[in-house]
N, CA, C and O atoms as a MOPAC input file, in Angstrom:
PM7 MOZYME 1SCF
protein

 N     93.21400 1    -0.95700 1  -239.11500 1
 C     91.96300 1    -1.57200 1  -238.72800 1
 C     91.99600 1    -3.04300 1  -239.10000 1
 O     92.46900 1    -3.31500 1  -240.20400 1
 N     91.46800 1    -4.22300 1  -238.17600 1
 C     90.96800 1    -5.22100 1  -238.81600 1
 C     90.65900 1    -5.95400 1  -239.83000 1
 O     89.89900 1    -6.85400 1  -239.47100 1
 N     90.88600 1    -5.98500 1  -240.88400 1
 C     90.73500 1    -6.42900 1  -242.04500 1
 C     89.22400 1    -7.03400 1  -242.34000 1
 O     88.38700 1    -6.68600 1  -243.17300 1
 N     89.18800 1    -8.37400 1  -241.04400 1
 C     87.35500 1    -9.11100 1  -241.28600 1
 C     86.61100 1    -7.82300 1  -240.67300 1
 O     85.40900 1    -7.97200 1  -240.89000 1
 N     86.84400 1    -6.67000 1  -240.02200 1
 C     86.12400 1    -5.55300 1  -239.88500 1
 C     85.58500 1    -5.05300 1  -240.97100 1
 O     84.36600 1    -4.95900 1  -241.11600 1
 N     86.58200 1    -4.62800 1  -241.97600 1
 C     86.55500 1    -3.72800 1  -243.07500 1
 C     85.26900 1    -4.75400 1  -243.77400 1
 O     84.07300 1    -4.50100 1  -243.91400 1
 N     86.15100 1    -6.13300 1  -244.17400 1
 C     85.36000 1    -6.86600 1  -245.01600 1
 C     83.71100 1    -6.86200 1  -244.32500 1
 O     82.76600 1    -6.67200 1  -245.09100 1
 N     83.60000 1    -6.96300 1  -243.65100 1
 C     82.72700 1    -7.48600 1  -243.15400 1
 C     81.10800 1    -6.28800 1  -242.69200 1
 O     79.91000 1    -6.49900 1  -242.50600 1
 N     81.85000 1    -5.28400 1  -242.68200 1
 C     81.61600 1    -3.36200 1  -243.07600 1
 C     80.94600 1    -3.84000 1  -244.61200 1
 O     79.78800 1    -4.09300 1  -244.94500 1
 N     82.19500 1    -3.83600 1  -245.34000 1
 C     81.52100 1    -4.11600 1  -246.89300 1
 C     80.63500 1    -4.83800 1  -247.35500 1
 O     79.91500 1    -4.38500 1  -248.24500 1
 N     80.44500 1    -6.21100 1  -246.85100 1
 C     79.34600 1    -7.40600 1  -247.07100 1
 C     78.04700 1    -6.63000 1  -246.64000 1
 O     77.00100 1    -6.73500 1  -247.28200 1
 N     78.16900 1    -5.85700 1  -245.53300 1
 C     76.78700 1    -5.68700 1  -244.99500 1
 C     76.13900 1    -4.44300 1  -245.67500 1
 O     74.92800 1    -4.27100 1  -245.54100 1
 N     76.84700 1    -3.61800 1  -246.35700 1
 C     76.44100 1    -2.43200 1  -247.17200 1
 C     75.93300 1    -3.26000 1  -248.41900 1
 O     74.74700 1    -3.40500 1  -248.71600 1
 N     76.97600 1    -3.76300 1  -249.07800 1
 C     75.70900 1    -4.94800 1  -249.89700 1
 C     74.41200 1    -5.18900 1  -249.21900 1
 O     73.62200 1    -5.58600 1  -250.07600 1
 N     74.06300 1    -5.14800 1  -248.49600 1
 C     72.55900 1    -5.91300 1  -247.74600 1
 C     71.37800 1    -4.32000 1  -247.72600 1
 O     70.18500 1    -4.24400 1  -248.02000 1
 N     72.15300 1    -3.46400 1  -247.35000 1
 C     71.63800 1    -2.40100 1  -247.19400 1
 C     70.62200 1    -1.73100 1  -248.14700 1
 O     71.05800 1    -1.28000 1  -249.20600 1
 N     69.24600 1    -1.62200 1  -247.85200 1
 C     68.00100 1    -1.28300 1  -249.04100 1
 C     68.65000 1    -0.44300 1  -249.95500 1
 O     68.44100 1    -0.69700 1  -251.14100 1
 N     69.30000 1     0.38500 1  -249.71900 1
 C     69.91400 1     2.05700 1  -250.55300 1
 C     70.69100 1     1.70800 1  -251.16200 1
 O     71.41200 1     1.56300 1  -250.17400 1
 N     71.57200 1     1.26400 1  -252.28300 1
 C     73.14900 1     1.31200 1  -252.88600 1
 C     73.71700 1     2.13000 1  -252.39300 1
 O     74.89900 1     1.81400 1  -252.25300 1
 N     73.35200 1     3.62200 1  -251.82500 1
 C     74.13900 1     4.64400 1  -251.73800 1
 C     74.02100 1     4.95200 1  -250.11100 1
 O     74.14900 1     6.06600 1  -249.60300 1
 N     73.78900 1     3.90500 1  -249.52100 1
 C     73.29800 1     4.48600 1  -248.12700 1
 C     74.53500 1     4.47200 1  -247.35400 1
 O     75.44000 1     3.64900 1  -247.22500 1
 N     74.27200 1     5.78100 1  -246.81600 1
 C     75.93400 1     6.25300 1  -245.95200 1
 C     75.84400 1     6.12800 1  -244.14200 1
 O     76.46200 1     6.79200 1  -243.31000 1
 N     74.93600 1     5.13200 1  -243.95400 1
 C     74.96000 1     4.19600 1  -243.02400 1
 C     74.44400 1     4.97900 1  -241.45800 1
 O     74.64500 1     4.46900 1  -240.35600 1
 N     73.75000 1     6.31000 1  -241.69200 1
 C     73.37800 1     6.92600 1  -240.53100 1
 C     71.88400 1     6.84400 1  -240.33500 1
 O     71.21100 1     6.22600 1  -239.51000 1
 N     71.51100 1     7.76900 1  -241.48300 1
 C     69.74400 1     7.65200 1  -240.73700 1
 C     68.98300 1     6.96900 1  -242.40600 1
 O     68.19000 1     7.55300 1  -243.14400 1
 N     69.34900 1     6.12700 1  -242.50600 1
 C     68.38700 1     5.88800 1  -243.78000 1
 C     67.50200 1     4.50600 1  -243.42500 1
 O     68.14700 1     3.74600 1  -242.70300 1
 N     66.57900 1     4.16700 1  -243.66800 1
 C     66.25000 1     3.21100 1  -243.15800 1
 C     66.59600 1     2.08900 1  -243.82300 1
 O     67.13700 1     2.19600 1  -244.92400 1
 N     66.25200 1     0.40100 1  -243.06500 1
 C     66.85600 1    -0.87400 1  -243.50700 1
 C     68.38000 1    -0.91900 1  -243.97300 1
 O     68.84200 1    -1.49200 1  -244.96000 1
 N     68.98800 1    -0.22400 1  -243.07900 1
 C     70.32600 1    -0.50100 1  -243.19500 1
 C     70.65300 1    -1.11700 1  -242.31300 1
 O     70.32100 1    -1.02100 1  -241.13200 1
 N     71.64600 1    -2.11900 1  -243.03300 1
 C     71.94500 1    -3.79800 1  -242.64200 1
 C     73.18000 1    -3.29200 1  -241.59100 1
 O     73.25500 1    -3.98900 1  -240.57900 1
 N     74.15600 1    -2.18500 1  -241.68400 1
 C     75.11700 1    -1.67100 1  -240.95500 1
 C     74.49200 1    -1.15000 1  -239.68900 1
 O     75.39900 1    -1.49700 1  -238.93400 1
 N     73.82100 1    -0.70900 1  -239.08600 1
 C     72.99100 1    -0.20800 1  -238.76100 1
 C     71.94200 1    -0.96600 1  -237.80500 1
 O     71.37400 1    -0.66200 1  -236.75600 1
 N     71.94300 1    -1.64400 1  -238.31100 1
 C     71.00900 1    -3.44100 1  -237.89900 1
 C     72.22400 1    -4.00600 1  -237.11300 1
 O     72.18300 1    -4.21000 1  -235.89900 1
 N     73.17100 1    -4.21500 1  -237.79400 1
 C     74.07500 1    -4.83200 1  -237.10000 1
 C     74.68200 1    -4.28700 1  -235.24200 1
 O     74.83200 1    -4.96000 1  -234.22300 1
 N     74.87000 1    -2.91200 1  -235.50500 1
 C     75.55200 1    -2.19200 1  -234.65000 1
 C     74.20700 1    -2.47500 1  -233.51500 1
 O     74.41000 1    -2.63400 1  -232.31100 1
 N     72.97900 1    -2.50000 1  -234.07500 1
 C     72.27400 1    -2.44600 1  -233.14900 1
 C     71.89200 1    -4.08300 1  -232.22900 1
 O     71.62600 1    -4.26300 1  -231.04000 1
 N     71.99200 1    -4.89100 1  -233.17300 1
 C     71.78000 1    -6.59600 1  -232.76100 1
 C     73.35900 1    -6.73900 1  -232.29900 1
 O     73.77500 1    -7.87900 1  -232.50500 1
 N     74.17300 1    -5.99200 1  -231.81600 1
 C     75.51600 1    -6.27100 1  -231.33700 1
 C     77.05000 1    -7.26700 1  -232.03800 1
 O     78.12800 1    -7.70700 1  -231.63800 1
 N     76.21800 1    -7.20600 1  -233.30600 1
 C     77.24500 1    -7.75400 1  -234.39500 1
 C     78.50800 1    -7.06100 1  -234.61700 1
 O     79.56600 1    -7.45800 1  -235.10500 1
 N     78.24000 1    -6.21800 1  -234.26600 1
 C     79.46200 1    -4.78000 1  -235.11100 1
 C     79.26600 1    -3.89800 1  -233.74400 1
 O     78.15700 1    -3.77800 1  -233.22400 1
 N     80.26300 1    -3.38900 1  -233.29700 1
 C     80.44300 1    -2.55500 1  -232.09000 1
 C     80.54100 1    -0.86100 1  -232.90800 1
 O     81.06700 1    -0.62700 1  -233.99600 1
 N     80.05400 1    -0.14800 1  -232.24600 1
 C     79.99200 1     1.45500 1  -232.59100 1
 C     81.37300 1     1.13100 1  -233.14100 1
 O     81.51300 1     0.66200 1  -234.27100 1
 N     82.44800 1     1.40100 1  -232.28000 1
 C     84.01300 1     1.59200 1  -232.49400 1
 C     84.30300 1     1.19300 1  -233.63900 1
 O     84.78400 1     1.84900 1  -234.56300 1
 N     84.02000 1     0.11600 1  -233.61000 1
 C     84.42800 1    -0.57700 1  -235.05800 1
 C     83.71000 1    -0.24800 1  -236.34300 1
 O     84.11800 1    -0.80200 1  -237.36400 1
 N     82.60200 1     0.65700 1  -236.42400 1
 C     82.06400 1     1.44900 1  -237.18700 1
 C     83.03500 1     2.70900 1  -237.26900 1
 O     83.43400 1     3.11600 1  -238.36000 1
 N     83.30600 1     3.15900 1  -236.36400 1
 C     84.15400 1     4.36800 1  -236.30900 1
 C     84.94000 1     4.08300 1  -237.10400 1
 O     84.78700 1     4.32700 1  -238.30100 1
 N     86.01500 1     3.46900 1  -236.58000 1
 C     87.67400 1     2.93100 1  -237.32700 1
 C     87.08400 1     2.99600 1  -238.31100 1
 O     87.13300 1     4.08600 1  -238.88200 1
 N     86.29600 1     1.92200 1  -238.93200 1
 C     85.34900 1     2.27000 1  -240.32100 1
 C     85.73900 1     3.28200 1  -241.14500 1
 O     86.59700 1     3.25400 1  -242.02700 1
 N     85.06600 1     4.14800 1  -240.79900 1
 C     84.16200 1     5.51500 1  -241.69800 1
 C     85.39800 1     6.51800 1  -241.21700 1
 O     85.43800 1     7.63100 1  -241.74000 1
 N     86.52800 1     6.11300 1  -240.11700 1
 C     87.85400 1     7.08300 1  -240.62400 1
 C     88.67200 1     6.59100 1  -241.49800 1
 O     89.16000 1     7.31700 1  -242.36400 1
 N     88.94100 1     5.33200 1  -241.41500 1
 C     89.89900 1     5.08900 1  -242.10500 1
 C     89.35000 1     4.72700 1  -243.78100 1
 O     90.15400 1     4.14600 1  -244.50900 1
 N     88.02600 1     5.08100 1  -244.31000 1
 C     87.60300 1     5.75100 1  -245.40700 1
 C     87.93800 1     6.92600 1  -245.58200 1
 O     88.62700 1     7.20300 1  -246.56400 1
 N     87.47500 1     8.06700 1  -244.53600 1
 C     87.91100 1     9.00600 1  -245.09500 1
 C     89.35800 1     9.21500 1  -245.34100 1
 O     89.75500 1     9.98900 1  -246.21300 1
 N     90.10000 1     8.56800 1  -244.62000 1
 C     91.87700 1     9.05500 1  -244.83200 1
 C     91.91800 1     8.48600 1  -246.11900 1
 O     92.52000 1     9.23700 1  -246.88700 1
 N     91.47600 1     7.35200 1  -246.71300 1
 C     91.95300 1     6.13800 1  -247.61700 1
 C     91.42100 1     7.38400 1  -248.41500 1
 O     92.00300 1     7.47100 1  -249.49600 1
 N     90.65300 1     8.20000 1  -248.24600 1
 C     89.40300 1     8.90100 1  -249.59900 1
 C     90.57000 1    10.39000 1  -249.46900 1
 O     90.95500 1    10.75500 1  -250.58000 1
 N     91.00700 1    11.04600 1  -248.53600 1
 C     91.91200 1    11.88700 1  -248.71800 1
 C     93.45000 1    11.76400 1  -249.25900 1
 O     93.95700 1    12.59200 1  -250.01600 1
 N     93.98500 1    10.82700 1  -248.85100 1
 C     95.18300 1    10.03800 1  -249.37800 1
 C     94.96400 1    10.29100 1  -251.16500 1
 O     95.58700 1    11.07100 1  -251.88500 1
 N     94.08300 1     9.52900 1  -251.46300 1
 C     93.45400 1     9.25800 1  -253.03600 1
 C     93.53400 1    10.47300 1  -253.72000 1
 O     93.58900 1    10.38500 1  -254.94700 1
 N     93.56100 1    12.05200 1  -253.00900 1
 C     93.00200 1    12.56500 1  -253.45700 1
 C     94.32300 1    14.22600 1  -253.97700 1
 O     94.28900 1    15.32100 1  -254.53900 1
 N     95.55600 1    13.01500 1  -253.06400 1
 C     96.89500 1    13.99900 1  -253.46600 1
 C     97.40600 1    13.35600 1  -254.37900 1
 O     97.13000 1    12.18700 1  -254.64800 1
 N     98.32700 1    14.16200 1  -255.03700 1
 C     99.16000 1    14.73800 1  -256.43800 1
 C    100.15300 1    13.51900 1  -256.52400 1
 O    100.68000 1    13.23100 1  -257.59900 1
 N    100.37900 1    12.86200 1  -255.45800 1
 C    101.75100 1    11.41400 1  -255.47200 1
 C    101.27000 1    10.61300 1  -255.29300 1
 O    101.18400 1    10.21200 1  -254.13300 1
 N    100.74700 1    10.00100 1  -256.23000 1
 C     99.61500 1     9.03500 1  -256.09000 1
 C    100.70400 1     7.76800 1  -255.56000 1
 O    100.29300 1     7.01400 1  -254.67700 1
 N    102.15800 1     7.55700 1  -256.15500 1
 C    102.62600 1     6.33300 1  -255.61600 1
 C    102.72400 1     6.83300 1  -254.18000 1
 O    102.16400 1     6.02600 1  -253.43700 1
 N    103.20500 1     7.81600 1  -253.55500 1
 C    103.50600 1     7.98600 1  -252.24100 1
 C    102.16200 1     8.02900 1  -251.43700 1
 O    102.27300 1     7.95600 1  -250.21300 1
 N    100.89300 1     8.14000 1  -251.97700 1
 C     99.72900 1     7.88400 1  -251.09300 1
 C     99.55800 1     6.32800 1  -251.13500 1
 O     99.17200 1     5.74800 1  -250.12000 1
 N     99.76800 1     5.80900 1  -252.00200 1
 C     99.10200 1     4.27600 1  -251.97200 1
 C    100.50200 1     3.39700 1  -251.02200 1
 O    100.33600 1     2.38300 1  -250.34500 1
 N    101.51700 1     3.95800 1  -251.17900 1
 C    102.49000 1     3.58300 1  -250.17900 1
 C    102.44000 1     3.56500 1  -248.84900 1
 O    102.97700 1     2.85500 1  -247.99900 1
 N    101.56900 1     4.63200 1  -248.80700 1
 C    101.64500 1     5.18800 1  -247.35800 1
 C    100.20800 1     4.25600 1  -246.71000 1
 O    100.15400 1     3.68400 1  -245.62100 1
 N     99.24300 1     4.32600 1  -247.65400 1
 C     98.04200 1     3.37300 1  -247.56000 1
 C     98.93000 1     2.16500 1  -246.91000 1
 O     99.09400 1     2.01600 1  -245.69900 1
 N     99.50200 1     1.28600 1  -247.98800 1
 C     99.66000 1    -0.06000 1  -248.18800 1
 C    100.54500 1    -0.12600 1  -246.29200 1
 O    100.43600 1    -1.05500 1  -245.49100 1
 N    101.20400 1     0.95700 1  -246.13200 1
 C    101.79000 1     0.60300 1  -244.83100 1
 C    100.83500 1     0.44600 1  -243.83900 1
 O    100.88900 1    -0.48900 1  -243.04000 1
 N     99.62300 1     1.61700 1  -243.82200 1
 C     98.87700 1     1.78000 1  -242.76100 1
 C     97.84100 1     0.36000 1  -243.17200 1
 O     96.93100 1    -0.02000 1  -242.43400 1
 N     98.16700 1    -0.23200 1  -244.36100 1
 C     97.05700 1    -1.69600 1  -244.59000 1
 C     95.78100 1    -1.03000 1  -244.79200 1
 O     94.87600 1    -1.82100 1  -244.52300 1
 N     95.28900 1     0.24400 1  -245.20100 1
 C     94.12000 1     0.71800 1  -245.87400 1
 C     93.72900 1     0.59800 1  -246.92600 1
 O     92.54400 1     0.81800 1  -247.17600 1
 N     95.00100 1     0.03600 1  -248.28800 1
 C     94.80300 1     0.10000 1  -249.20900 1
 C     94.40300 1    -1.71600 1  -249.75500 1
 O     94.67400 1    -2.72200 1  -249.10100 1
 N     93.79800 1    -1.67400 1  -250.93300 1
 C     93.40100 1    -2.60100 1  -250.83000 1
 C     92.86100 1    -2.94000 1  -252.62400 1
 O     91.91100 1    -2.38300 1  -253.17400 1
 N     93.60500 1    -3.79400 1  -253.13800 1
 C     93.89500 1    -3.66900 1  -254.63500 1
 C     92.31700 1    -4.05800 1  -255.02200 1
 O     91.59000 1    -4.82200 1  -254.38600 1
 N     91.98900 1    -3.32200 1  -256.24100 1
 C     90.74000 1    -3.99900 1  -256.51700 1
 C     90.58300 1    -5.36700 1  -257.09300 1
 O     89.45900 1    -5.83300 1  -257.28100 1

């Protein structure tokens, strides 16, 4: 995915009323706002919220170097 996608995914969840808002039906969400004022395209929400979940399944096997490898190839991973 895009990288200023991702980032730019992230900036706007900062904005979002909820800390915890998972960007579907909650209200004053800035993600959400966006997709709708044509800032952010559906798709690019999509790519989004999969390539979380893979990054969140990856995380979640036993080889941790061979998941973050495999991240760092697909460019999901992303050092804190």
């Amino acid at each position: 995915m895009n990288d200023r996608i991702f980032v730019e995914i992230e900036n706007l969840s900062r904005m979002c009323k909820f800390t915890n808002c998972s960007h579907t039906k909650e209200p004053h969400c800035a993600v959400k706002n966006a997709i709708s004022e044509g800032v952010l395209t559906y798709d690019e929400y999509n790519a989004f919220n999969r390539d979380k979940r893979e990054e969140e399944h990856i995380l979640k096997q036993k080889n941790k170097t061979k998941a973050v490898d495999y991240m760092k190839q697909r460019k999901l991973f992303r050092e804190p």
